[in-house]
N, C-alpha and C positions, 0 to 999 in steps of 0.2 A: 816506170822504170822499164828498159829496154836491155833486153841480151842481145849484143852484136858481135858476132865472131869476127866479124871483119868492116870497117870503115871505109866507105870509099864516098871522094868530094866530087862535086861535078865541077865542070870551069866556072859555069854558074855559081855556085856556093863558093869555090876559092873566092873569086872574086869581091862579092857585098863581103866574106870575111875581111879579105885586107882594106878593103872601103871601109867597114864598121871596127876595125879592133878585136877582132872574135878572133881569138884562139883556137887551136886544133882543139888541147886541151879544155876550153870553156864548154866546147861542142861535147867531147868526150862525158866530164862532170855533167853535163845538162843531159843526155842521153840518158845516165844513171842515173842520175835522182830525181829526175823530173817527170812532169805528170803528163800523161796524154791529154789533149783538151779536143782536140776535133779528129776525127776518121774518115777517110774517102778511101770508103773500101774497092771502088770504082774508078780506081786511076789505071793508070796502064805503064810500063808494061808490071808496075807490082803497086799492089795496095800501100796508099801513103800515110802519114800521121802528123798531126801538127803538137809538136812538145814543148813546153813552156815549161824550162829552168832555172835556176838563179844561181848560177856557180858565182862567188866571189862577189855576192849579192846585189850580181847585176842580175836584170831580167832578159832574158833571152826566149826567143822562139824558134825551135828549128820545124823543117819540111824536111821530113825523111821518108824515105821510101823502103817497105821492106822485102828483100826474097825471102820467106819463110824457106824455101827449101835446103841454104846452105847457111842459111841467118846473117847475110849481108845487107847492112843497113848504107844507103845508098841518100848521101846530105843531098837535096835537094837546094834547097834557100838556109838562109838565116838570118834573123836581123833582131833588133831591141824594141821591143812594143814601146809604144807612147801612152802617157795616158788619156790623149785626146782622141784614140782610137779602142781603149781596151781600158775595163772596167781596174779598180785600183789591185785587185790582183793579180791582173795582166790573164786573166785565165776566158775572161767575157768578154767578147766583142758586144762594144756599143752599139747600139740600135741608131740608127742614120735619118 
């Protein structure tokens, strides 16, 4: 689960959203209840997170970025894990 004071999309994320069907709102729901599964506390310019949600029990993954200092969470990507890429809980990337 993530505290975000403020939401902001890059063009990049608008866009796979309206290419996949992802909602503002699905991103929002997934944000909150959803689970962090991977951390790259080494991105730049702010440490990213990859969240894997199920609003409306679809499975979803966002790339978010966050400023800790004003708690803007900054959508990077998004898109619907497969399960020919990610174990059946969508939380394990398959080994290649």
């Amino acid at each position: 689960m993530l505290y975000c004071e403020k939401i902001i999309f890059s063009g990049h994320a608008i866009q796979r959203m309206f290419e996949r069907k992802i909602s503002r709102e699905d991103i929002q729901a997934a944000l909150a209840d959803g689970e962090i599964i991977a951390e790259y506390p080494e991105d730049l310019p702010f440490p990213s997170l990859l969240v894997c949600g199920n609003p409306a029990g679809m499975p979803l993954h966002i790339v978010v970025a966050i400023n800790h200092k004003n708690q803007s969470c900054y959508i990077i990507t998004t898109y619907i894990p497969t399960a020919d890429k990610w174990t059946d809980s969508f939380r394990t990337r398959r080994e290649t």
